[in-house]
C-alpha positions, -999 to +999 in steps of 0.1 A: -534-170-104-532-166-066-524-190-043-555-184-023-577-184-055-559-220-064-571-235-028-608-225-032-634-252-047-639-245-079-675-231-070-661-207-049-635-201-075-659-197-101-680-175-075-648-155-065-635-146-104-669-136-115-670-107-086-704-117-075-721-138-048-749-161-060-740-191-078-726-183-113-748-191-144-718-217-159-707-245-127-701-276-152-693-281-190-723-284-212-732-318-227-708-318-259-691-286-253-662-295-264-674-304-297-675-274-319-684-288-349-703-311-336-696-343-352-674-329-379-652-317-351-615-329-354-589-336-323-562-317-334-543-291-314-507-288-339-499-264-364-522-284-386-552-279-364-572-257-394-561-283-421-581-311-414-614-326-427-646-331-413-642-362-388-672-377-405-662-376-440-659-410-450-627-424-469-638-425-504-651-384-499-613-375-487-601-380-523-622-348-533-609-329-501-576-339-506-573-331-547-595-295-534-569-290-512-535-296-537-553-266-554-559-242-527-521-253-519-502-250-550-493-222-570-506-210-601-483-198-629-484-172-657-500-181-693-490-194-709-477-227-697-473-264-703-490-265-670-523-260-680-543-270-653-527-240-629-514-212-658-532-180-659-521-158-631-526-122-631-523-101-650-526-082-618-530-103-580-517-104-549-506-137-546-501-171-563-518-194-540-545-195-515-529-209-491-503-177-488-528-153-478-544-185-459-513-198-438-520-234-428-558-226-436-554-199-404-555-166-403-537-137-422-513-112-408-504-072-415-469-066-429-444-055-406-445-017-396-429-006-428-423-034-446-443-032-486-453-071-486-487-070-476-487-107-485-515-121-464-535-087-460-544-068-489-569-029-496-602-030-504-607+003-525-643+025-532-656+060-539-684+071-519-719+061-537-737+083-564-767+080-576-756+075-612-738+039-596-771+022-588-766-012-610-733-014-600-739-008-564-770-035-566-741-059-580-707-049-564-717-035-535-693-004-537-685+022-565-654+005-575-617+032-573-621+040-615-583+034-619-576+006-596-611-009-594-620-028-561-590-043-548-550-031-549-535-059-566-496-054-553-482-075-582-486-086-618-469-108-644-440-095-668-454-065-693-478-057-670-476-029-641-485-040-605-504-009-594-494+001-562-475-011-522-489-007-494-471+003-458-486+005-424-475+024-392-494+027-362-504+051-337-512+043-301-534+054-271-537+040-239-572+021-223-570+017-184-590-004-165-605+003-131-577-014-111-550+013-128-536-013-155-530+003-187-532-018-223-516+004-252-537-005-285-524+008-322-539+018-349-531+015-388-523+039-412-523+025-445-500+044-469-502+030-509-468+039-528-454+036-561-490+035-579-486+023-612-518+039-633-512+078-621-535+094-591-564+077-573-599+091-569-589+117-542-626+104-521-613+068-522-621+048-496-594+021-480-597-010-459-575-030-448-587-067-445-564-097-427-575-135-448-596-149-420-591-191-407-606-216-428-624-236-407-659-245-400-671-221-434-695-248-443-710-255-415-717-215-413-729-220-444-750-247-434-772-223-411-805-218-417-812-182-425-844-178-405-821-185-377-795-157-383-828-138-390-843-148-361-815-128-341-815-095-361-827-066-343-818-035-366-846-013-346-834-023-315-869-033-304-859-051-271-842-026-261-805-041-251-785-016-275-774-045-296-788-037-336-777-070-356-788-070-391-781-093-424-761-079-451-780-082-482-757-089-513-757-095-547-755-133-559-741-139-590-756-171-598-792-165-588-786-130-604-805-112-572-803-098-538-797-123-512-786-128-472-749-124-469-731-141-448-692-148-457-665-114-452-655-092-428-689-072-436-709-105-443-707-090-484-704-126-503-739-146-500-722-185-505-688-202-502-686-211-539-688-169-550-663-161-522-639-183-533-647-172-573-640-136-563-613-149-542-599-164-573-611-136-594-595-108-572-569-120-554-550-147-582-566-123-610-581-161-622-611-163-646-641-188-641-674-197-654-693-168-629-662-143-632-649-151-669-632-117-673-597-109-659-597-082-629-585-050-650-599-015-652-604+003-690-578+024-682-554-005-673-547-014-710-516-034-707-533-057-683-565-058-709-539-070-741-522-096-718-523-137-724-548-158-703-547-191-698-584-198-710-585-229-734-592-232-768-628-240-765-633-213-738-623-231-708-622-207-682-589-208-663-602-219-631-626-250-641-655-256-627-646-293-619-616-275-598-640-249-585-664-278-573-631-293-557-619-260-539-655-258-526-655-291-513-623-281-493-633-254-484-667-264-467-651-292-452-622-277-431-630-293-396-635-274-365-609-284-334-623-293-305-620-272-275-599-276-241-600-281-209-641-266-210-648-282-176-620-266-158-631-238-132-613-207-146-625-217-180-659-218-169-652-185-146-645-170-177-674-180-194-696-165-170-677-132-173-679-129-215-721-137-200-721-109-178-704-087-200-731-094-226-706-106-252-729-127-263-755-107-276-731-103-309-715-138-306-741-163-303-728-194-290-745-220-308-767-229-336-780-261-354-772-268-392-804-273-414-810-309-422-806-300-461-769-289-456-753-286-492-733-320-478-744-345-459-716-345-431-730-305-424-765-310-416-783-314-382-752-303-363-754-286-333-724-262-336-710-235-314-696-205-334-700-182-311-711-157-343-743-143-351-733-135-387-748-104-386-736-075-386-735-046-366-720-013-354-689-012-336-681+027-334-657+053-350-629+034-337-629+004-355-648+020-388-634+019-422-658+046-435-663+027-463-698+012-472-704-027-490-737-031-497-761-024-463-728-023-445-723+015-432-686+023-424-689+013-387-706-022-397-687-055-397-697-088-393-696-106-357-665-128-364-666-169-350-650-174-320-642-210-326-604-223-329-592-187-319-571-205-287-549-219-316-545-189-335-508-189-325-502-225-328-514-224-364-505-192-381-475-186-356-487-152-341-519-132-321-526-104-349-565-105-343-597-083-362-601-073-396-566-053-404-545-072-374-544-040-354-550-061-319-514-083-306-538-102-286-571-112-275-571-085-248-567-055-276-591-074-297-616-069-269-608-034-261-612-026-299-647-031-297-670+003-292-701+010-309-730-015-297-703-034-282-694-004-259-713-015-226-694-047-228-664-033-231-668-012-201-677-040-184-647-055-192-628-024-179-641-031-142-622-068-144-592-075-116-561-092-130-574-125-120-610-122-137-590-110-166-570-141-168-601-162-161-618-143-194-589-148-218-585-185-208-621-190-214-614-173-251-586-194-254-603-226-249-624-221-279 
Protein backbone atom coordinates (compact mmCIF):
# COMPACT_ATOMS: atom_id res chain seq x y z
CA UNK A 1 0.00 0.00 0.00
CA UNK A 2 1.02 3.57 -0.59
CA UNK A 3 2.30 5.88 1.64
CA UNK A 4 -0.32 8.36 0.78
CA UNK A 5 -3.16 5.78 1.00
CA UNK A 6 -1.59 4.82 4.67
CA UNK A 7 -2.03 8.62 5.87
CA UNK A 8 -5.74 8.99 4.77
CA UNK A 9 -8.58 8.33 7.55
CA UNK A 10 -9.74 5.17 7.05
CA UNK A 11 -13.12 6.73 5.48
CA UNK A 12 -11.21 8.30 2.96
CA UNK A 13 -9.29 5.14 2.70
CA UNK A 14 -12.17 3.08 2.35
CA UNK A 15 -13.58 5.87 -0.04
CA UNK A 16 -10.27 6.02 -2.03
CA UNK A 17 -9.83 1.93 -2.60
CA UNK A 18 -13.35 1.49 -3.57
CA UNK A 19 -12.82 4.09 -6.72
CA UNK A 20 -15.94 5.93 -5.85
CA UNK A 21 -16.99 9.15 -4.06
CA UNK A 22 -20.03 8.77 -1.72
CA UNK A 23 -19.58 7.05 1.46
CA UNK A 24 -18.97 3.23 0.94
CA UNK A 25 -21.73 0.81 1.92
CA UNK A 26 -19.17 -1.12 4.68
CA UNK A 27 -17.43 1.96 7.25
CA UNK A 28 -17.34 -0.31 10.53
CA UNK A 29 -17.47 -4.12 11.39
CA UNK A 30 -20.88 -5.64 11.75
CA UNK A 31 -22.09 -6.63 15.21
CA UNK A 32 -20.43 -10.26 15.48
CA UNK A 33 -18.54 -10.30 12.31
CA UNK A 34 -16.02 -11.90 13.40
CA UNK A 35 -17.84 -14.78 14.48
CA UNK A 36 -18.44 -17.18 11.69
CA UNK A 37 -19.92 -19.80 13.24
CA UNK A 38 -21.53 -17.94 15.46
CA UNK A 39 -21.25 -19.40 18.80
CA UNK A 40 -19.68 -22.64 17.66
CA UNK A 41 -16.92 -20.47 16.26
CA UNK A 42 -13.34 -21.39 17.63
CA UNK A 43 -10.22 -18.91 18.12
CA UNK A 44 -7.70 -20.69 16.34
CA UNK A 45 -5.43 -19.39 13.66
CA UNK A 46 -2.47 -22.56 13.66
CA UNK A 47 -2.21 -25.40 11.48
CA UNK A 48 -4.87 -26.84 13.58
CA UNK A 49 -7.37 -24.16 12.87
CA UNK A 50 -9.95 -26.79 10.87
CA UNK A 51 -9.50 -29.42 13.67
CA UNK A 52 -11.26 -28.14 16.33
CA UNK A 53 -14.86 -28.60 17.89
CA UNK A 54 -17.62 -26.52 18.14
CA UNK A 55 -16.77 -23.86 21.06
CA UNK A 56 -20.06 -24.81 22.59
CA UNK A 57 -19.85 -28.46 22.82
CA UNK A 58 -19.82 -29.21 26.30
CA UNK A 59 -17.11 -31.59 27.89
CA UNK A 60 -18.95 -34.76 28.20
CA UNK A 61 -19.98 -34.30 24.05
CA UNK A 62 -16.10 -34.05 23.23
CA UNK A 63 -15.68 -37.78 23.99
CA UNK A 64 -17.91 -38.58 20.85
CA UNK A 65 -15.93 -35.85 18.74
CA UNK A 66 -12.78 -37.01 19.85
CA UNK A 67 -13.42 -41.06 19.36
CA UNK A 68 -15.21 -39.61 15.64
CA UNK A 69 -12.24 -38.10 15.04
CA UNK A 70 -9.44 -41.18 15.87
CA UNK A 71 -11.55 -42.68 13.02
CA UNK A 72 -11.50 -40.13 10.33
CA UNK A 73 -7.60 -40.12 11.52
CA UNK A 74 -6.43 -43.53 11.51
CA UNK A 75 -5.94 -45.89 8.87
CA UNK A 76 -7.88 -48.70 7.90
CA UNK A 77 -6.25 -52.05 6.93
CA UNK A 78 -6.92 -54.98 4.56
CA UNK A 79 -9.21 -58.10 5.65
CA UNK A 80 -8.66 -59.69 7.12
CA UNK A 81 -7.11 -58.59 10.35
CA UNK A 82 -6.91 -58.89 14.15
CA UNK A 83 -7.85 -55.33 13.95
CA UNK A 84 -11.30 -55.66 13.39
CA UNK A 85 -12.68 -52.48 14.12
CA UNK A 86 -10.56 -50.82 10.98
CA UNK A 87 -9.93 -54.08 8.51
CA UNK A 88 -11.69 -54.09 5.29
CA UNK A 89 -9.92 -51.71 2.88
CA UNK A 90 -10.41 -51.93 -0.71
CA UNK A 91 -10.52 -54.00 -2.70
CA UNK A 92 -10.13 -50.96 -4.80
CA UNK A 93 -9.68 -46.99 -3.02
CA UNK A 94 -7.77 -44.28 -3.15
CA UNK A 95 -6.65 -43.91 0.22
CA UNK A 96 -6.53 -45.47 3.67
CA UNK A 97 -7.73 -42.70 5.78
CA UNK A 98 -9.81 -39.65 5.62
CA UNK A 99 -7.81 -37.58 6.85
CA UNK A 100 -5.18 -38.05 3.75
CA UNK A 101 -7.40 -36.72 1.20
CA UNK A 102 -8.57 -34.28 4.21
CA UNK A 103 -5.02 -32.78 5.38
CA UNK A 104 -5.53 -31.40 8.94
CA UNK A 105 -9.43 -31.43 8.11
CA UNK A 106 -8.36 -28.63 5.11
CA UNK A 107 -8.38 -28.77 1.88
CA UNK A 108 -7.00 -31.21 -0.82
CA UNK A 109 -4.37 -30.56 -3.41
CA UNK A 110 -3.55 -31.74 -7.33
CA UNK A 111 -0.44 -33.87 -7.72
CA UNK A 112 2.42 -32.31 -8.90
CA UNK A 113 2.65 -31.65 -12.78
CA UNK A 114 3.46 -35.16 -13.59
CA UNK A 115 3.73 -36.83 -10.67
CA UNK A 116 0.85 -40.23 -10.58
CA UNK A 117 -0.10 -39.71 -6.67
CA UNK A 118 -3.21 -38.09 -6.97
CA UNK A 119 -3.49 -38.70 -3.26
CA UNK A 120 -5.73 -35.88 -2.01
CA UNK A 121 -7.61 -35.39 -5.54
CA UNK A 122 -9.07 -38.17 -7.20
CA UNK A 123 -11.61 -38.64 -11.10
CA UNK A 124 -15.01 -38.71 -11.07
CA UNK A 125 -15.98 -40.92 -14.23
CA UNK A 126 -19.61 -40.99 -16.46
CA UNK A 127 -21.00 -41.62 -19.86
CA UNK A 128 -23.31 -39.23 -21.17
CA UNK A 129 -27.12 -40.10 -20.20
CA UNK A 130 -29.36 -42.55 -22.19
CA UNK A 131 -32.61 -43.10 -21.92
CA UNK A 132 -32.32 -46.75 -21.11
CA UNK A 133 -30.19 -45.31 -17.59
CA UNK A 134 -33.25 -43.70 -16.02
CA UNK A 135 -33.30 -45.65 -12.48
CA UNK A 136 -29.88 -45.41 -12.30
CA UNK A 137 -29.67 -41.76 -13.18
CA UNK A 138 -32.77 -41.11 -10.47
CA UNK A 139 -30.24 -42.85 -7.95
CA UNK A 140 -26.60 -42.13 -8.94
CA UNK A 141 -26.91 -39.21 -10.60
CA UNK A 142 -24.64 -40.19 -13.67
CA UNK A 143 -24.45 -43.28 -15.95
CA UNK A 144 -21.56 -44.78 -14.16
CA UNK A 145 -17.95 -45.56 -16.75
CA UNK A 146 -19.18 -49.62 -17.21
CA UNK A 147 -15.62 -50.80 -16.53
CA UNK A 148 -14.47 -48.47 -13.90
CA UNK A 149 -17.80 -47.38 -12.53
CA UNK A 150 -17.99 -43.83 -10.88
CA UNK A 151 -14.83 -43.12 -9.41
CA UNK A 152 -10.92 -44.15 -10.45
CA UNK A 153 -9.84 -45.86 -7.56
CA UNK A 154 -5.73 -45.55 -8.05
CA UNK A 155 -5.05 -48.42 -5.66
CA UNK A 156 -6.24 -51.84 -4.33
CA UNK A 157 -5.10 -54.53 -1.87
CA UNK A 158 -2.73 -57.56 -2.91
CA UNK A 159 -4.62 -59.92 -5.80
CA UNK A 160 -6.49 -57.22 -6.79
CA UNK A 161 -5.64 -54.67 -9.74
CA UNK A 162 -5.72 -50.88 -8.95
CA UNK A 163 -7.34 -49.65 -12.16
CA UNK A 164 -5.72 -46.90 -13.43
CA UNK A 165 -2.97 -43.28 -12.45
CA UNK A 166 -3.77 -40.24 -13.12
CA UNK A 167 -1.23 -37.19 -14.36
CA UNK A 168 -2.00 -33.66 -14.82
CA UNK A 169 -0.14 -30.95 -16.91
CA UNK A 170 -1.35 -27.56 -17.48
CA UNK A 171 -1.84 -25.15 -20.18
CA UNK A 172 -1.84 -21.39 -19.63
CA UNK A 173 -3.35 -18.05 -20.99
CA UNK A 174 -2.96 -14.85 -19.88
CA UNK A 175 -6.00 -12.32 -18.17
CA UNK A 176 -5.03 -8.59 -18.08
CA UNK A 177 -6.54 -6.12 -16.14
CA UNK A 178 -7.33 -2.55 -17.19
CA UNK A 179 -4.13 -1.08 -15.56
CA UNK A 180 -1.91 -3.50 -18.04
CA UNK A 181 -1.09 -6.22 -15.21
CA UNK A 182 -1.16 -9.63 -16.60
CA UNK A 183 -2.18 -12.84 -14.20
CA UNK A 184 -1.22 -16.24 -16.08
CA UNK A 185 -3.98 -18.96 -15.02
CA UNK A 186 -3.45 -22.89 -16.04
CA UNK A 187 -5.49 -25.30 -16.88
CA UNK A 188 -5.60 -29.21 -16.21
CA UNK A 189 -5.32 -31.93 -18.42
CA UNK A 190 -6.01 -35.07 -16.75
CA UNK A 191 -4.20 -37.99 -18.46
CA UNK A 192 -5.32 -41.81 -16.75
CA UNK A 193 -2.44 -44.41 -17.42
CA UNK A 194 -1.71 -47.91 -16.82
CA UNK A 195 -5.61 -48.93 -16.69
CA UNK A 196 -6.01 -52.09 -15.21
CA UNK A 197 -9.49 -53.55 -16.71
CA UNK A 198 -8.64 -52.87 -20.68
CA UNK A 199 -10.27 -49.60 -22.61
CA UNK A 200 -12.73 -47.08 -21.07
CA UNK A 201 -15.99 -46.08 -22.65
CA UNK A 202 -14.42 -43.78 -25.34
CA UNK A 203 -17.63 -40.90 -24.34
CA UNK A 204 -16.38 -41.01 -20.66
CA UNK A 205 -16.65 -38.12 -18.95
CA UNK A 206 -13.73 -36.89 -16.26
CA UNK A 207 -13.58 -34.54 -13.42
CA UNK A 208 -11.21 -33.81 -11.45
CA UNK A 209 -12.36 -32.91 -7.73
CA UNK A 210 -9.75 -31.48 -4.88
CA UNK A 211 -11.30 -32.99 -0.94
CA UNK A 212 -12.78 -29.63 0.20
CA UNK A 213 -12.04 -28.22 4.25
CA UNK A 214 -13.95 -29.67 6.92
CA UNK A 215 -15.24 -27.11 8.66
CA UNK A 216 -18.59 -25.61 9.48
CA UNK A 217 -20.46 -28.88 7.31
CA UNK A 218 -22.99 -29.06 9.95
CA UNK A 219 -23.88 -25.95 10.41
CA UNK A 220 -24.49 -25.85 6.37
CA UNK A 221 -26.35 -28.61 7.06
CA UNK A 222 -28.23 -27.02 9.65
CA UNK A 223 -29.81 -24.46 7.01
CA UNK A 224 -33.21 -24.39 6.52
CA UNK A 225 -34.02 -25.30 2.96
CA UNK A 226 -36.74 -22.74 2.33
CA UNK A 227 -33.86 -20.39 2.90
CA UNK A 228 -31.45 -21.79 0.19
CA UNK A 229 -34.80 -21.92 -1.75
CA UNK A 230 -35.58 -18.66 -1.04
CA UNK A 231 -32.45 -17.49 -3.02
CA UNK A 232 -32.86 -19.75 -6.19
CA UNK A 233 -33.61 -17.97 -9.26
CA UNK A 234 -33.24 -20.64 -12.16
CA UNK A 235 -35.47 -18.21 -14.56
CA UNK A 236 -33.61 -15.44 -13.75
CA UNK A 237 -36.88 -13.46 -12.91
CA UNK A 238 -35.19 -10.38 -11.34
CA UNK A 239 -33.26 -9.97 -13.93
CA UNK A 240 -29.52 -9.67 -12.37
CA UNK A 241 -27.96 -12.56 -14.68
CA UNK A 242 -27.41 -14.61 -11.53
CA UNK A 243 -29.57 -18.27 -12.09
CA UNK A 244 -29.02 -20.20 -8.68
CA UNK A 245 -30.80 -23.37 -8.36
CA UNK A 246 -30.90 -26.57 -5.87
CA UNK A 247 -29.46 -29.73 -7.01
CA UNK A 248 -32.04 -32.29 -6.46
CA UNK A 249 -30.43 -35.75 -5.50
CA UNK A 250 -31.19 -39.08 -4.66
CA UNK A 251 -31.27 -39.92 -0.72
CA UNK A 252 -30.54 -43.24 0.16
CA UNK A 253 -32.23 -43.45 3.29
CA UNK A 254 -35.46 -41.75 2.60
CA UNK A 255 -35.26 -43.70 -0.78
CA UNK A 256 -36.42 -40.30 -2.90
CA UNK A 257 -35.49 -37.19 -4.52
CA UNK A 258 -34.34 -34.58 -2.22
CA UNK A 259 -32.43 -30.87 -1.96
CA UNK A 260 -28.76 -31.37 -2.29
CA UNK A 261 -26.53 -29.61 -0.73
CA UNK A 262 -22.92 -31.23 0.10
CA UNK A 263 -20.14 -31.57 -3.20
CA UNK A 264 -18.61 -29.64 -5.62
CA UNK A 265 -22.11 -29.83 -7.64
CA UNK A 266 -24.29 -29.89 -4.34
CA UNK A 267 -24.88 -34.01 -5.44
CA UNK A 268 -25.09 -35.60 -1.74
CA UNK A 269 -28.43 -34.49 0.11
CA UNK A 270 -26.88 -35.00 4.13
CA UNK A 271 -23.53 -35.25 5.90
CA UNK A 272 -24.17 -38.81 7.06
CA UNK A 273 -24.51 -40.25 2.91
CA UNK A 274 -21.46 -38.11 1.96
CA UNK A 275 -19.45 -39.49 4.31
CA UNK A 276 -21.06 -43.33 3.47
CA UNK A 277 -20.06 -42.76 -0.12
CA UNK A 278 -17.03 -41.17 1.03
CA UNK A 279 -16.37 -44.35 2.80
CA UNK A 280 -17.88 -46.40 0.16
CA UNK A 281 -15.84 -44.79 -2.73
CA UNK A 282 -12.99 -43.56 -1.60
CA UNK A 283 -11.69 -46.49 1.35
CA UNK A 284 -13.86 -48.99 -0.87
CA UNK A 285 -15.62 -49.56 2.95
CA UNK A 286 -19.03 -51.26 3.23
CA UNK A 287 -21.94 -49.88 5.64
CA UNK A 288 -25.42 -50.42 6.52
CA UNK A 289 -26.67 -47.80 3.42
CA UNK A 290 -23.69 -48.94 1.02
CA UNK A 291 -23.26 -52.83 2.16
CA UNK A 292 -21.61 -53.78 -1.18
CA UNK A 293 -17.93 -53.28 -2.01
CA UNK A 294 -17.27 -50.51 -4.94
CA UNK A 295 -16.50 -53.09 -7.89
CA UNK A 296 -17.88 -53.30 -11.39
CA UNK A 297 -19.21 -57.02 -12.90
CA UNK A 298 -16.42 -57.00 -15.04
CA UNK A 299 -13.92 -56.40 -12.17
CA UNK A 300 -14.02 -60.01 -10.99
CA UNK A 301 -10.99 -60.21 -8.91
CA UNK A 302 -12.10 -57.38 -6.78
CA UNK A 303 -15.82 -59.23 -6.59
CA UNK A 304 -13.93 -62.79 -5.10
CA UNK A 305 -11.79 -60.65 -2.65
CA UNK A 306 -12.14 -60.89 1.46
CA UNK A 307 -14.15 -58.20 3.32
CA UNK A 308 -13.93 -57.45 6.65
CA UNK A 309 -17.81 -57.84 7.27
CA UNK A 310 -18.45 -59.89 10.60
CA UNK A 311 -19.86 -63.02 11.11
CA UNK A 312 -23.31 -61.85 11.79
CA UNK A 313 -23.25 -59.32 8.92
CA UNK A 314 -21.63 -56.48 10.53
CA UNK A 315 -20.97 -54.18 7.92
CA UNK A 316 -17.30 -53.00 7.94
CA UNK A 317 -17.95 -49.55 8.73
CA UNK A 318 -20.48 -49.75 11.83
CA UNK A 319 -23.06 -47.74 12.27
CA UNK A 320 -21.99 -46.85 15.88
CA UNK A 321 -18.61 -45.57 14.05
CA UNK A 322 -20.70 -44.05 11.33
CA UNK A 323 -22.79 -42.07 14.04
CA UNK A 324 -19.25 -41.08 15.48
CA UNK A 325 -17.65 -39.90 12.05
CA UNK A 326 -20.88 -37.90 11.69
CA UNK A 327 -20.66 -36.30 14.89
CA UNK A 328 -17.04 -35.17 13.83
CA UNK A 329 -17.80 -34.30 11.01
CA UNK A 330 -20.84 -31.78 11.80
CA UNK A 331 -18.97 -30.53 14.55
CA UNK A 332 -15.69 -29.17 12.96
CA UNK A 333 -15.68 -25.45 14.32
CA UNK A 334 -15.46 -22.50 12.15
CA UNK A 335 -12.26 -19.94 12.94
CA UNK A 336 -13.07 -16.73 13.64
CA UNK A 337 -12.15 -14.05 11.27
CA UNK A 338 -9.34 -11.13 11.53
CA UNK A 339 -8.80 -8.01 11.73
CA UNK A 340 -12.78 -7.30 10.13
CA UNK A 341 -12.71 -3.75 11.50
CA UNK A 342 -9.62 -2.70 9.82
CA UNK A 343 -10.14 -0.13 6.77
CA UNK A 344 -8.65 -2.14 3.85
CA UNK A 345 -10.54 -5.14 5.05
CA UNK A 346 -13.57 -3.30 4.98
CA UNK A 347 -12.41 -1.53 1.60
CA UNK A 348 -12.37 -4.80 0.29
CA UNK A 349 -15.59 -5.75 1.39
CA UNK A 350 -17.20 -3.11 -0.35
CA UNK A 351 -15.37 -4.05 -3.60
CA UNK A 352 -16.46 -8.11 -3.58
CA UNK A 353 -20.23 -5.74 -3.02
CA UNK A 354 -19.79 -3.79 -5.96
CA UNK A 355 -18.55 -6.44 -7.89
CA UNK A 356 -21.77 -8.38 -7.12
CA UNK A 357 -19.91 -11.34 -5.64
CA UNK A 358 -22.34 -11.71 -3.49
CA UNK A 359 -25.14 -12.59 -5.54
CA UNK A 360 -23.53 -16.33 -5.56
CA UNK A 361 -21.94 -16.14 -2.10
CA UNK A 362 -24.40 -15.05 0.31
CA UNK A 363 -22.91 -13.90 3.34
CA UNK A 364 -24.99 -15.00 6.06
CA UNK A 365 -27.71 -17.25 7.04
CA UNK A 366 -29.38 -18.45 10.38
CA UNK A 367 -29.46 -22.28 11.38
CA UNK A 368 -33.04 -23.68 11.99
CA UNK A 369 -33.86 -24.04 15.63
CA UNK A 370 -34.31 -28.03 15.06
CA UNK A 371 -30.55 -28.43 13.93
CA UNK A 372 -29.73 -32.22 13.99
CA UNK A 373 -27.56 -31.08 17.34
CA UNK A 374 -28.21 -28.79 19.67
CA UNK A 375 -24.90 -26.63 19.51
CA UNK A 376 -26.09 -26.01 15.48
CA UNK A 377 -29.29 -24.47 15.82
CA UNK A 378 -30.39 -20.73 15.92
CA UNK A 379 -26.90 -19.55 14.71
CA UNK A 380 -26.42 -16.76 12.74
CA UNK A 381 -23.58 -17.85 10.54
CA UNK A 382 -21.65 -16.21 7.66
CA UNK A 383 -20.75 -18.72 4.84
CA UNK A 384 -20.58 -16.62 2.35
CA UNK A 385 -22.33 -19.68 0.09
CA UNK A 386 -25.65 -19.88 -1.27
CA UNK A 387 -25.38 -23.68 -1.78
CA UNK A 388 -26.81 -23.52 -4.92
CA UNK A 389 -25.61 -24.02 -7.81
CA UNK A 390 -25.06 -22.25 -10.86
CA UNK A 391 -23.38 -21.70 -14.18
CA UNK A 392 -19.91 -20.61 -14.33
CA UNK A 393 -19.05 -20.86 -18.21
CA UNK A 394 -17.05 -23.15 -20.59
CA UNK A 395 -14.07 -22.31 -18.74
CA UNK A 396 -14.44 -23.84 -15.67
CA UNK A 397 -16.99 -26.83 -17.06
CA UNK A 398 -16.38 -30.43 -16.58
CA UNK A 399 -18.91 -31.38 -19.24
CA UNK A 400 -20.02 -33.80 -17.18
CA UNK A 401 -23.65 -33.87 -15.71
CA UNK A 402 -24.74 -35.19 -11.70
CA UNK A 403 -28.04 -35.11 -11.31
CA UNK A 404 -29.69 -31.35 -12.33
CA UNK A 405 -26.06 -30.30 -12.52
CA UNK A 406 -25.27 -29.49 -16.43
CA UNK A 407 -21.49 -29.55 -17.13
CA UNK A 408 -21.02 -25.78 -16.49
CA UNK A 409 -22.92 -26.08 -12.97
CA UNK A 410 -21.10 -26.19 -9.57
CA UNK A 411 -21.98 -25.43 -6.37
CA UNK A 412 -21.13 -21.80 -4.86
CA UNK A 413 -18.25 -22.92 -2.50
CA UNK A 414 -18.12 -21.22 1.46
CA UNK A 415 -15.95 -18.56 1.81
CA UNK A 416 -15.35 -19.10 5.41
CA UNK A 417 -11.69 -20.08 6.85
CA UNK A 418 -10.20 -19.62 3.21
CA UNK A 419 -7.54 -16.80 4.81
CA UNK A 420 -6.04 -19.99 6.49
CA UNK A 421 -6.01 -22.19 3.67
CA UNK A 422 -2.12 -21.98 3.64
CA UNK A 423 -1.66 -22.12 7.34
CA UNK A 424 -3.62 -25.38 7.48
CA UNK A 425 -3.04 -27.45 4.38
CA UNK A 426 0.37 -25.67 3.70
CA UNK A 427 -0.47 -24.30 0.19
CA UNK A 428 -3.11 -21.85 -2.09
CA UNK A 429 -4.31 -24.57 -4.67
CA UNK A 430 -8.04 -23.15 -4.66
CA UNK A 431 -11.53 -24.50 -6.86
CA UNK A 432 -12.70 -27.83 -7.60
CA UNK A 433 -9.39 -29.50 -9.41
CA UNK A 434 -6.76 -26.92 -7.74
CA UNK A 435 -6.13 -25.23 -11.01
CA UNK A 436 -6.07 -21.54 -9.18
CA UNK A 437 -2.28 -20.80 -7.06
CA UNK A 438 -4.23 -18.26 -5.40
CA UNK A 439 -7.15 -16.43 -4.48
CA UNK A 440 -6.62 -13.93 -7.46
CA UNK A 441 -6.76 -17.03 -10.18
CA UNK A 442 -9.58 -18.37 -8.19
CA UNK A 443 -11.40 -15.21 -9.00
CA UNK A 444 -10.43 -14.87 -12.48
CA UNK A 445 -11.65 -18.57 -13.03
CA UNK A 446 -15.01 -17.55 -12.61
CA UNK A 447 -17.13 -16.82 -16.15
CA UNK A 448 -20.53 -17.87 -16.80
CA UNK A 449 -23.13 -15.90 -14.40
CA UNK A 450 -20.11 -14.89 -12.63
CA UNK A 451 -18.73 -13.11 -15.74
CA UNK A 452 -19.92 -9.36 -14.97
CA UNK A 453 -18.14 -9.66 -11.71
CA UNK A 454 -15.26 -10.77 -13.01
CA UNK A 455 -14.98 -7.95 -15.31
CA UNK A 456 -15.52 -5.87 -12.67
CA UNK A 457 -12.82 -7.13 -11.07
CA UNK A 458 -10.58 -6.51 -14.20
CA UNK A 459 -11.08 -2.58 -13.76
CA UNK A 460 -9.35 -2.85 -10.04
CA UNK A 461 -5.80 -0.70 -9.46
CA UNK A 462 -3.08 -2.65 -7.58
CA UNK A 463 -4.23 -1.14 -4.38
CA UNK A 464 -8.04 -2.07 -4.66
CA UNK A 465 -6.68 -5.42 -5.61
CA UNK A 466 -4.79 -5.73 -2.46
CA UNK A 467 -7.71 -4.23 -0.53
CA UNK A 468 -10.03 -7.26 -2.16
CA UNK A 469 -7.76 -10.13 -1.43
CA UNK A 470 -7.16 -9.03 2.23
CA UNK A 471 -10.88 -8.76 2.65
CA UNK A 472 -10.94 -12.67 1.29
CA UNK A 473 -8.28 -13.41 3.48
CA UNK A 474 -9.90 -12.30 6.57
CA UNK A 475 -12.52 -14.82 6.24
Amino acid sequence: MSLLLRRLSPLLLLMTLAGCDEAPRFTQAEPGEARAGGSTTVNKRDQNAYSMPSANLAPSRRLDFSVGNSFFRSPWVIAPSTTTARDGLGPLFNTNACQNCHIKDGRGHPPEQGASNAVSMLVRLSIPDQPQYAKVIEQLGIVPEPVYGGQLQDMAVPGVAPEGKVRVSYSTHTVSFKDGTQVELRQPQLQITQLGYGPMHPDTRFSARVAPPMIGLGLLEAIPEAAILANADPQDRNGDGIRGRANQVWDDAQGKTVMGRFGWKAGQPNLNQQNVHAFSGDMGLTTSLRPLDDCTPAQVDCLAAPNGNGANGEQEVSDNILRLVLFYTRNLAVPARKDVASAQVLAGKNLFFQAGCQGCHTPSFTTAADAAEPELANQLIRPYSDLLLHDMGPGLADNRTEFAASGQHWRTAPLWGIGLNETVSGHTQFLHDGRARNLLEAVLWHGGEAEPARQHVLTFNAEQRTALLAFLNSL
